[in-house]
MARDRENTI-583748 format. One record per residue: x, y, z of N, C-alpha, C in turn; residue in three letters. Coordinates in steps of 0.05 Angstrom, whole numbers, plus 5000, padded with zeros to 4 digits. Each point is the difference from the previous one (the first is absolute). Example, Ala and Ser with C-alpha at 12.3 -4.5 7.8 and 13.67 -1.06 7.14 Angstrom:
residues 2
526448865156498250245000501850245000ALA/499350214986501650245001498550225014SER/
//
This chain:
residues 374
721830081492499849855025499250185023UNK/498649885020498550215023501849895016UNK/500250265019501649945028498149855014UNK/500249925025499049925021501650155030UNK/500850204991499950185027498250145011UNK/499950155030497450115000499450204988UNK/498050114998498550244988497750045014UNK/501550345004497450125014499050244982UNK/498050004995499150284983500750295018UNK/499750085022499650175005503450115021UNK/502649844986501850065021502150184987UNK/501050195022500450314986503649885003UNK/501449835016502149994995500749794985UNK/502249964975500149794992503349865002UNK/499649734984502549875007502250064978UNK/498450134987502450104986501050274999UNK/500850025026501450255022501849824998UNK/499549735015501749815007501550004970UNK/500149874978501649924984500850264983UNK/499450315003502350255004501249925016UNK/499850025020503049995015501949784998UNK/498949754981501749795004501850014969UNK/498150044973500650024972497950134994UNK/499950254993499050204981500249924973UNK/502349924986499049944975498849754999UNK/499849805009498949694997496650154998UNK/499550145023497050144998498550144976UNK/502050024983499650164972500349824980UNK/500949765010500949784977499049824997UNK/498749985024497849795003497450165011UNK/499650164990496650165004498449835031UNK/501350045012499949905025495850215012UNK/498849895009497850085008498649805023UNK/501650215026499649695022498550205029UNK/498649905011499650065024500949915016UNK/499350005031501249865018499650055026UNK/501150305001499150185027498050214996UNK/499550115028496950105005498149915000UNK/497950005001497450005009498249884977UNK/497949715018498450024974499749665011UNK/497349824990499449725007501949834984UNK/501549845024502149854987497849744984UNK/501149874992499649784976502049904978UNK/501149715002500649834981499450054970UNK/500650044980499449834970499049734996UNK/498649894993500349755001500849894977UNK/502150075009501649774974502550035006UNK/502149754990503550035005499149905031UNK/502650195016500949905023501550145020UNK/498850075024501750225015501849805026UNK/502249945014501049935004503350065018UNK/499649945019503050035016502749734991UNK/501650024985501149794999503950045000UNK/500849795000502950085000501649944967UNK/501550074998501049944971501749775001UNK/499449714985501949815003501749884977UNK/499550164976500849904971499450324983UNK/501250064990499550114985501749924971UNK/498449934972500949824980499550174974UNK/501950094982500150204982498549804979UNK/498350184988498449814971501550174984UNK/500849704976500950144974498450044984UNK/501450224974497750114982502549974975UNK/499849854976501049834975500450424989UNK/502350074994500950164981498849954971UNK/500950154980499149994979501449764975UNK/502149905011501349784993498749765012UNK/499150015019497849775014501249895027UNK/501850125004502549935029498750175020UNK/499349815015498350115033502950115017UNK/500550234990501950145030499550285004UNK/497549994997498950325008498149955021UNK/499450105015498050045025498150124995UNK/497449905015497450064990498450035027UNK/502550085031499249975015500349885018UNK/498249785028501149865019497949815008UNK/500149805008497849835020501150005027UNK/498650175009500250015026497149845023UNK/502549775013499149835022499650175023UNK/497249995018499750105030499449655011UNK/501449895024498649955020498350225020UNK/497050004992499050125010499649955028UNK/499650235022499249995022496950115009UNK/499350104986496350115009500150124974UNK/497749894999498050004977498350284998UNK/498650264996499250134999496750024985UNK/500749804969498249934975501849884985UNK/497749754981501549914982501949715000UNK/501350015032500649815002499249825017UNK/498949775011498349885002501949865025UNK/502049874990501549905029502350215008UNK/500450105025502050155001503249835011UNK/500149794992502549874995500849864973UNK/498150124981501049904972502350254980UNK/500949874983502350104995498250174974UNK/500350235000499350234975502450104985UNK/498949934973502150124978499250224984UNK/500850254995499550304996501250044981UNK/499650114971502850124984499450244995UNK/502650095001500350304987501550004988UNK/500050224987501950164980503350035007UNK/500950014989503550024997501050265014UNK/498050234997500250265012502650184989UNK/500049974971500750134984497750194982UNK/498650115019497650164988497749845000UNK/499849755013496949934989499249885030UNK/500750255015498249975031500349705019UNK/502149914982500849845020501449925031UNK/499149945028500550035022502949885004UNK/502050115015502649925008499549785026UNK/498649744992500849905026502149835012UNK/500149975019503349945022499049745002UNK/501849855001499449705011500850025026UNK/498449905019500349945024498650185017UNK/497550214984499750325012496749924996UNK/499150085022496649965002498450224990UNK/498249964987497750184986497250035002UNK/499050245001497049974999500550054967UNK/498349784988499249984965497550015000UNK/499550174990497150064978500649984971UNK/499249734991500449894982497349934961UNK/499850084998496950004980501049794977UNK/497749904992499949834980500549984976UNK/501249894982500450184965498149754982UNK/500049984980499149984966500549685006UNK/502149955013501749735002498749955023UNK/499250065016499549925027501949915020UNK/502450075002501350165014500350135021UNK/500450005024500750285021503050104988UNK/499350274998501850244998500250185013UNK/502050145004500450315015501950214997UNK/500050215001501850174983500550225026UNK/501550164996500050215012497850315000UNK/498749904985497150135000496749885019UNK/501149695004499049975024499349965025UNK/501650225017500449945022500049815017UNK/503249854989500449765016502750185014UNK/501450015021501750135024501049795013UNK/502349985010500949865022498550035022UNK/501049735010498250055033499950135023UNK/503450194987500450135027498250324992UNK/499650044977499450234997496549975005UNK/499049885004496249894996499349975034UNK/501349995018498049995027498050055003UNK/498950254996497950045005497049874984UNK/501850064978498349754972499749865008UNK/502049805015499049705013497749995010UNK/501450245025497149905028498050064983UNK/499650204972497150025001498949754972UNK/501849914998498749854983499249665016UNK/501549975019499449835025497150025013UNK/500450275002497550055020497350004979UNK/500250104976497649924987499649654991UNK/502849854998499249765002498649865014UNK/501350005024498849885027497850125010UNK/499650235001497850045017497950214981UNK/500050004978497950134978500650264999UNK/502250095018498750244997504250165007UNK/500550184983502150135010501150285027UNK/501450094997501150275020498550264979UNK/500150215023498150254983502450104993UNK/502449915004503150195001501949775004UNK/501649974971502349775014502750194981UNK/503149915009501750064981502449924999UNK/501950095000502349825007502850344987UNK/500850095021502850175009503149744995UNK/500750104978501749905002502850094980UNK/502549985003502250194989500149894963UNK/500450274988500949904973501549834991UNK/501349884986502649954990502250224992UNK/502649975001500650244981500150014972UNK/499249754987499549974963496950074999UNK/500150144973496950064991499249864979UNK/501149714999499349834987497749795018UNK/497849894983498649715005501449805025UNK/503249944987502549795012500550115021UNK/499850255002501050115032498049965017UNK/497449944997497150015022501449795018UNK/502049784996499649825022501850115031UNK/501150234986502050155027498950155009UNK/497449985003498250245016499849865023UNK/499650105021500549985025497250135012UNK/498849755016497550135018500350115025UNK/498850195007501750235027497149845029UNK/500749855015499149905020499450205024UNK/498050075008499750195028500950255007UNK/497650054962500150384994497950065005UNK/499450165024497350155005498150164972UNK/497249914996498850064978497950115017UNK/499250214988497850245014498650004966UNK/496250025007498350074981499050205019UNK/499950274983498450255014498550084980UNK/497049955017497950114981499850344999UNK/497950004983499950454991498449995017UNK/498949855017498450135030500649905028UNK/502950005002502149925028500249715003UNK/498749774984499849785009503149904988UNK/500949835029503649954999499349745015UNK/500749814969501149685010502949964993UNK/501049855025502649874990500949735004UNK/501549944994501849734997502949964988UNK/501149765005502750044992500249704974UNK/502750004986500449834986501149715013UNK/497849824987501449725007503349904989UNK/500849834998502449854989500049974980UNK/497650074988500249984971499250264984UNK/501750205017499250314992496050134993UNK/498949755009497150095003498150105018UNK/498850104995496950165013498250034997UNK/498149965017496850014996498650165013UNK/497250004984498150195025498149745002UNK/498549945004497149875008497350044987UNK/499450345018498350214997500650255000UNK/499450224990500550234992496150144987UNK/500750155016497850164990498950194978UNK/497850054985500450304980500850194999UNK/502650014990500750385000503349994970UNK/500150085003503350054985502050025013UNK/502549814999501749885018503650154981UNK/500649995010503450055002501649755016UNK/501849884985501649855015503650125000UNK/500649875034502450195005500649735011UNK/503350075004501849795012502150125011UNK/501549925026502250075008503149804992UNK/500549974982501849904997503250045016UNK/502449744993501950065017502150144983UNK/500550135027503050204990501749994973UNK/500250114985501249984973498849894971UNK/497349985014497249884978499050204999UNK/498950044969497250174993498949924975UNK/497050115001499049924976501349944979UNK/499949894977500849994977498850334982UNK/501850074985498150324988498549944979UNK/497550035003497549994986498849815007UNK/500349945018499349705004498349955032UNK/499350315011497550105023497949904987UNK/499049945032497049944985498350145001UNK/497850004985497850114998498250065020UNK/498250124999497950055028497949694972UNK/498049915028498349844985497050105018UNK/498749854980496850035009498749775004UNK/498549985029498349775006497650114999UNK/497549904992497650195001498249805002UNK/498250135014498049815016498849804980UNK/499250014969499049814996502349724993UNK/503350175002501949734996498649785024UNK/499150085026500749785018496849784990UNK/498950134981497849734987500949814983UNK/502550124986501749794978501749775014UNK/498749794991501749785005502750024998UNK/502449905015502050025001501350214988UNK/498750255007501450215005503050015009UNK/501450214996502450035008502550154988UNK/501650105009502450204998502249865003UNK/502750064980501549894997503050254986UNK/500650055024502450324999502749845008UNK/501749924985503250005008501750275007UNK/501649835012502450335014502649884984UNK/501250064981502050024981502250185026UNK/502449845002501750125015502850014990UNK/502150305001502149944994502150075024UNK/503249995000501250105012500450274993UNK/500150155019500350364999501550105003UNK/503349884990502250094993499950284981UNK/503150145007499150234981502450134992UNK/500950134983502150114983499450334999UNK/501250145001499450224985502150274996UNK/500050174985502250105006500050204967UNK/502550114990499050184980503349864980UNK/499450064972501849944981501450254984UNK/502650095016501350194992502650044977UNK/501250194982501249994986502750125017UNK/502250054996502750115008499450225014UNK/497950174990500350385005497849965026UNK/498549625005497350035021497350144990UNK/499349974969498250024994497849704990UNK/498250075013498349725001499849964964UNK/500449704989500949974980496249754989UNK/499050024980497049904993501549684989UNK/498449945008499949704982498949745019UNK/500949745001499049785010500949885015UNK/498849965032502049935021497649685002UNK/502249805002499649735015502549895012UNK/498749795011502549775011500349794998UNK/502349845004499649764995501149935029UNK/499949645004502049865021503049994996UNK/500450115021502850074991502449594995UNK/498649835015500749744980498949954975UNK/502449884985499150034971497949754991UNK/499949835014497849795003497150035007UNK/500450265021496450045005499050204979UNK/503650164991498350234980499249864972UNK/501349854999499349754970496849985006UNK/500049885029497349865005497650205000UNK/500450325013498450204993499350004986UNK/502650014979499150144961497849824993UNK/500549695005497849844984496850005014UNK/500250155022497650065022498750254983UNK/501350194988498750204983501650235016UNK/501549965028502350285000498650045034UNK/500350315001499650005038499250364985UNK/499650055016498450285002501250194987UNK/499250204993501950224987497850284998UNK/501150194986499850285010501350184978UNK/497850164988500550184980499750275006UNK/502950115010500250245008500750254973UNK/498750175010501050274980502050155016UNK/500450035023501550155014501849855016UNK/500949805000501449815014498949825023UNK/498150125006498949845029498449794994UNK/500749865023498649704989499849945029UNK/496849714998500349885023499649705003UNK/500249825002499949774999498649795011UNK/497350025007499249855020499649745002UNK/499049945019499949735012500649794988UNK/502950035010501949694996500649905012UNK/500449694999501549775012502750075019UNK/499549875023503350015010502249944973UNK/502350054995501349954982503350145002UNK/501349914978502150284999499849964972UNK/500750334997498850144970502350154985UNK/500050104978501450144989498150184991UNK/500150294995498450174980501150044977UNK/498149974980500250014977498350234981UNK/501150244998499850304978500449874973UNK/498150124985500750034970499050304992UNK/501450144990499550315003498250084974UNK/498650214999498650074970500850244997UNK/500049994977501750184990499450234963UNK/499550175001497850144991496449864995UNK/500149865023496649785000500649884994UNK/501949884994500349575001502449955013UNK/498149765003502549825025502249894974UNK/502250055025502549954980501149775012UNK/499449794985499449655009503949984998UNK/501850214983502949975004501150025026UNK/498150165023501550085016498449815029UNK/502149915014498349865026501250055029UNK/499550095013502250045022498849855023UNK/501349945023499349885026500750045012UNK/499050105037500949975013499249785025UNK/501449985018502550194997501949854993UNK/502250214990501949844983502449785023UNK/500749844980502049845012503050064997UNK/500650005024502950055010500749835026UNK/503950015013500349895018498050105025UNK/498650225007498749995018497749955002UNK/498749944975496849974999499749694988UNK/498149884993500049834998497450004983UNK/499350284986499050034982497049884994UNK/499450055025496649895014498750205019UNK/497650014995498450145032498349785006UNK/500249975033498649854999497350085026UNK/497849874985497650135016498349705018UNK/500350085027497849875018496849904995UNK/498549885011496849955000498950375006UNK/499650124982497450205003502750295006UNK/502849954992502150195005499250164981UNK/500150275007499450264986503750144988UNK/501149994989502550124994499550314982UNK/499450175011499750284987502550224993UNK/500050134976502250145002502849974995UNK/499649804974501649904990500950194977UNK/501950124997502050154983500849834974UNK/499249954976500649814976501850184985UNK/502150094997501750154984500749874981UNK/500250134971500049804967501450304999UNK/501549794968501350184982499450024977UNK/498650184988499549914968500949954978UNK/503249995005502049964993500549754985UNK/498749815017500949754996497849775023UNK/500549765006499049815018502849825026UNK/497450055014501649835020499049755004UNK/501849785011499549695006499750025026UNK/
//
């Protein structure tokens, strides 16, 4: 089955930066091969269906076991009342039905009832609209910039030389978490060319930005984000290239997101009785046993493989935390032993707890190898 997302031949950033940082293994499991961002003449597929819509049904299809009893899942029909049409769909108040996969390995999308989508949807064997997590269909809060430019080549033939959309992660690196991303409204965006040329603008309400016009040269994009925000890590962008014969290509255009997290921070060293930094595996969890349940099934929260005890923890969520050591011990982690701090007693309450973008350095983790602490 062919996507119907865009494709540009010649664009150096892709969207599956985006789906690292969300599920790394889904990208390996579903041989994911998607563009999205950077540079290069936008254009449709023609075929399937690209689409802004809301989720109003979502209806599990059964699949008959080997006894012939339909109670296995084969997936979902998923209803959009659509709101704008992109391709494909012809009235943009008719109701579109999409299926996917169960998303037990077969790239099927987690969608929310009641949660709006851009769907890029392609055709199958059955004739059919389908969509998977291979092709870039996103909530709507994460797509701003997508919008305006896929608006602006609707309406008026022709798109932005530069559009994108700044907006905060979730803290799950799952598909299901995209709908808790949060778009950052009236963040100054600077493009500085390699020969002094400096345009700016800021983000709309819907964490987006555009340029218009932009001239030939090689561009860098920067942003000043607010207090306790920073990039996501690995997740800078690239320098790009506009070159004089792009501005002959029809609907030309650039397309760079700003991936944002909170810049909370941990750090500190993991010592034994005598204060010798002690090797092994530092993470954390929420120090409620409900959000740390809810972590674990998120895939966990950051962690840190020290040889010498020191560890650092970056950019996390406001929260309150516990640390969590597992020590190694002639080179392997010794999954017997788990310690936390900090520990609980009548005066502690056996939590740290960290602010929007709080830095907590210099944290003393004393273990015993003796044994584990709760």
């Amino acid at each position: 089955m062919e996507s119907t997302q865009l494709r540009e031949p010649n664009l150096s950033v892709s969207i599956a930066l985006l789906l690292l940082i969300f599920s790394p293994s889904l990208v390996q499991a579903c041989s994911c091969v998607m563009v999205g961002t950077g540079c290069g003449p936008w254009s449709l597929q023609r075929e399937g269906a690209v689409f802004l819509g809301k989720v109003t049904a979502k209806v599990a299809q059964a699949r008959p076991d080997a006894a012939g009893i339909s109670d296995l899942s084969s997936g979902y029909a998923v209803h959009f009342s659509v709101d704008e049409s992109f391709y494909g769909v012809s009235d943009p108040r008719a109701e579109a039905v999409v299926y996917t996969g169960s998303g037990a390995g077969d790239c099927g999308y987690p969608f929310v009832v009641g949660t709006s989508y851009l769907v890029y949807a392609g055709v199958g064997s059955d004739g059919r609209l389908s969509t998977g997590t291979c092709h870039g269909t996103q909530p709507e809060i994460m797509v701003g910039g997508l919008l305006k430019q896929l608006r602006a080549i609707r309406d008026a033939g022709h798109g932005f030389v530069l559009a994108g959309t700044v907006f905060v992660s979730p803290k799950g690196a799952g598909y299901a978490d995209q709908v808790e991303s949060q778009p950052l409204e009236g963040v100054p965006v600077r493009v500085i060319g390699s020969h002094g040329g400096l345009f700016s603008t800021v983000t709309d309400s819907h964490g987006a930005y555009s340029f218009d016009w932009l001239p030939p040269d090689t561009y860098n994009v920067e942003e000043t984000l607010p207090s306790g925000l920073a990039l996501a890590q690995g997740a800078a962008p690239q320098p790009f290239v506009i070159a004089a014969a792009d501005k002959q290509v029809s609907n030309f255009g650039c397309l760079v997101n700003l991936f944002v997290r909170p810049d909370g921070q941990i750090s500190g060293t993991v010592v034994d009785v005598s204060g010798k930094g002690v090797p092994g595996f530092l993470t954390l969890e929420p120090a409620d046993p409900k959000e740390a349940a809810a972590a674990r099934q998120r895939g966990g929260l950051p962690g840190d493989d020290t040889e010498d005890g020191k560890f650092s923890l970056p950019q996390l969520p406001p929260g309150r935390y516990r640390l969590v050591f597992i020590p190694k011990i002639g080179g392997h982690m010794n999954l017997r032993q788990r310690f936390y701090w900090p520990p609980s007693n009548a005066a502690n309450s056996g939590a740290i707890e960290i602010g929007l973008g709080q830095h907590i350095d210099d944290v003393r983790f004393e273990v015993s190898l003796s044994g584990s602490e709760n």
